[in-house]
N, C-alpha and C positions, 0 to 999 in steps of 0.2 A: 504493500500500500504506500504510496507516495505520501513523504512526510508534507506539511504546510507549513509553511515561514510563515509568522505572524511577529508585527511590530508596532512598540507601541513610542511613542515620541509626541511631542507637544507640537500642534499645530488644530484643527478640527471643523454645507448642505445647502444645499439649497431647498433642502428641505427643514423645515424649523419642528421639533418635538419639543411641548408642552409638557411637562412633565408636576401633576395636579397636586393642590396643593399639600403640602406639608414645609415644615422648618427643619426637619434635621432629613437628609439625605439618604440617611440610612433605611431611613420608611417608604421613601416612594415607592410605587407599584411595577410590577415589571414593565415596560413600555418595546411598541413594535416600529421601525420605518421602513417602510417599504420607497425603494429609492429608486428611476426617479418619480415624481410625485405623479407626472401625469404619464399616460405613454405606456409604452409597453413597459414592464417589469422587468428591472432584471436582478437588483438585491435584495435581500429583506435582513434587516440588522432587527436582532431582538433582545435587548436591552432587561439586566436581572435587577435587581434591588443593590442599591449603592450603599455599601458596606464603609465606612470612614474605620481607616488606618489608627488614626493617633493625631490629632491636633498638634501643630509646632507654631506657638506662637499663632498670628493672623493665617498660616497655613494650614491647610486642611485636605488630607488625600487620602481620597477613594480606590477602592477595588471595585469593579462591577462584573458579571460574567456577560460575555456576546456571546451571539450566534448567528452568524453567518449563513443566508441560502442563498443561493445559484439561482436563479428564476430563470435566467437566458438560456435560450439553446444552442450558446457556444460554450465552451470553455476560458473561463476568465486568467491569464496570464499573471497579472498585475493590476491591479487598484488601491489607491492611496487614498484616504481618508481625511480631513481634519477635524475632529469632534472638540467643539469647544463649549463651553457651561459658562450659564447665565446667571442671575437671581433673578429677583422678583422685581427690578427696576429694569429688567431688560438691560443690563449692564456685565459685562465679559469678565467673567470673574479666574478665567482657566482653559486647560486646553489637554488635549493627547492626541494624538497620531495613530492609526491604525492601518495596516498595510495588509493586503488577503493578496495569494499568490497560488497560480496551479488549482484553481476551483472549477472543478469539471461539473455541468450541465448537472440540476438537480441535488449537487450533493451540498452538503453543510458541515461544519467549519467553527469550532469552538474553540473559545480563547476568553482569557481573563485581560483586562486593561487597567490603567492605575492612569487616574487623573487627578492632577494637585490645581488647589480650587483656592480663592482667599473667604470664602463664606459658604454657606447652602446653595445646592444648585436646585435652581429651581424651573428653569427649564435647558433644554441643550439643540446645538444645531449641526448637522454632517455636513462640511463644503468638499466635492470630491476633488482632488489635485494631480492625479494622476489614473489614467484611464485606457481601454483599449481603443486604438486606433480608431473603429467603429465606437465610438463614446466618446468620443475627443469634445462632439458640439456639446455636451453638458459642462465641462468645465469652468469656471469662470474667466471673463476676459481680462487677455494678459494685462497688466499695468506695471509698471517699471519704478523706482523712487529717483528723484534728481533733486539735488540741492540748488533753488533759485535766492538770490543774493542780488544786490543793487547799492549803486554808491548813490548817495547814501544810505545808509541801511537803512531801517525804518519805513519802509513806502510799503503802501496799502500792495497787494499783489492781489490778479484777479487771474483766474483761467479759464477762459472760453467768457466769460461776463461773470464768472461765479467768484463770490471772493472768497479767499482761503489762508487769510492771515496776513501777518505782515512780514517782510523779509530781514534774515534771514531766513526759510524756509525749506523743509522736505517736506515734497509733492509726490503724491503716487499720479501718474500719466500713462494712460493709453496708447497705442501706437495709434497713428496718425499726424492731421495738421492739427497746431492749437494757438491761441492769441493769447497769449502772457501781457497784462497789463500792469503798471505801475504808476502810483499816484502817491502824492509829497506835500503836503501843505507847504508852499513857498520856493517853489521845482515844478517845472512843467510837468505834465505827466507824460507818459509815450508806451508806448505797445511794440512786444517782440515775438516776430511769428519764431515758432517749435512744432518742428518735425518727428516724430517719435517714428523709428521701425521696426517691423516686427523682431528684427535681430536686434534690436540696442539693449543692452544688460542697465542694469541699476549701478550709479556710482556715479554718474555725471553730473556736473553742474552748471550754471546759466548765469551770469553777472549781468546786469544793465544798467548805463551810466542815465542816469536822471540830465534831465533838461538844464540848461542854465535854470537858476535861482530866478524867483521870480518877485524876490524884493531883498533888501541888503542884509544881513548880517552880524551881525552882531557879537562875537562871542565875549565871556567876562574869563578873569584871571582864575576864578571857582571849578571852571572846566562848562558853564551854564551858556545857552546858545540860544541868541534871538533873531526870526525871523520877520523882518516889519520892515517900515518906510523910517530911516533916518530923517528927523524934522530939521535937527541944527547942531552943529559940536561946537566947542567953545574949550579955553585951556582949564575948566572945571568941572564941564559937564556935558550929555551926553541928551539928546533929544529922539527919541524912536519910538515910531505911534505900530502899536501892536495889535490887532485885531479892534481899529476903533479906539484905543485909548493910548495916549499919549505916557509914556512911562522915561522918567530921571535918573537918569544912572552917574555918579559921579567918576571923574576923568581915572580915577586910579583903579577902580573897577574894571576898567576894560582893559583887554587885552589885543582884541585884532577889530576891526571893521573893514567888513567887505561893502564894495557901494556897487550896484548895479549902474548901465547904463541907463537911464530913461528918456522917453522921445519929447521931444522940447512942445511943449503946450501951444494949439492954434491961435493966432490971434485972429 
């Protein structure tokens, strides 16, 4: 009889199990997922009563028993798993890995798994990540991580129109075209198209230099940095209207001023 490699590692559906209520892990009920949710059938994961190890601290890991079927009418080679656990805020509390290998057409496939959790799970979701050729369209689509960054740092960052922090930043990106935008209170903003392929690996990064400033500068000797209209300097003091309001900095306070150009007023 052909042995079965079974693996367990942290990672873990597109299908989401519900797993009813209870607060300690160790009580829930057996639960079944038959995977994928619509379509023809081709695994069915059967999920025993989650047994807790021994609490370390905020950490908490389980045993549970699976059980693996074949529903397909091939023979499955390879399939990788990621079973990750939730609570009750719909919040990621853990994860494991599960790997079935050499499952021939109707047979079933038992294995224990160990998943370290920071609370109660209270429900869990299977994302598949590795599959047979013929299963490949269930996976999820690929997306890559790249480190986007801008002089100066600090600028709003948007992708595709959606914003997603401010920079420095890691981005997970899809292959394809995308529009990276960047915006600065006091700096033009500007947009940088991004090419993603399906060959590009994770580890890249994207710098973009912000617009000239778009009023002067100001910095103080504190390391503190103003962006406004310089009104008047004098060998005592310092005049620079800041969002509307006119603020006095004395002449020792400061350290550099930057003056923009401005276009000379119509008569």
């Amino acid at each position: 009889m052909r042995s079965h490699k079974l693996a367990t590692w942290c990672f873990g559906l597109v299908i989401s199990l519900v797993l009813f209520a209870s607060t300690n892990a160790k009580e829930l009920p057996p639960q079944v997922i038959v995977w994928p949710a619509s379509g023809q059938p081709v695994l069915r994961f059967s999920f025993g009563k989650f047994k807790e190890i021994g609490p370390s601290g905020k950490q908490h890991d389980y045993t549970v028993d699976v059980s693996a079927e074949n529903l397909w009418n091939k023979q499955i080679l390879k399939a990788e798993f990621t079973l990750y656990a939730f609570d009750k805020a719909k919040v990621r509390i853990g994860d494991s890995w599960i790997a079935i290998n050499d499952l021939a057409p109707g047979r079933v496939v038992k294995f224990q798994t160990t998943v370290g959790t920071s609370g109660a799970i209270a429900s869990m979701e299977l994302i598949p990540r590795s599959l047979p050729t013929e299963l490949q369209a269930f996976l999820p689509p690929k997306t890559i991580s790249i480190t986007v960054n801008s002089v100066p740092q600090g600028a709003e960052l948007k992708i595709d129109g959606t914003a997603v922090g401010t920079t420095p930043k890691i981005v997970q990106v899809s292959p394809g075209k995308h529009a990276l935008t960047f915006s600065k209170e006091g700096f033009n903003s500007g947009t940088f198209p991004l090419e993603i392929t399906p060959d590009d690996v994770s580890g890249g990064s994207v710098s973009f230099e912000l617009g000239t400033s778009a009023h002067d500068t100001l910095e103080l000797r504190d390391g503190s940095v103003f962006s406004g209209d310089v009104q008047s300097m004098s060998a005592t003091e310092v005049l620079i209207r800041i969002g509307g309001t006119v603020q006095h900095f004395s002449r020792n306070q400061v350290k550099r001023i930057v003056l923009i150009q401005r276009e000379q007023p119509l008569e």
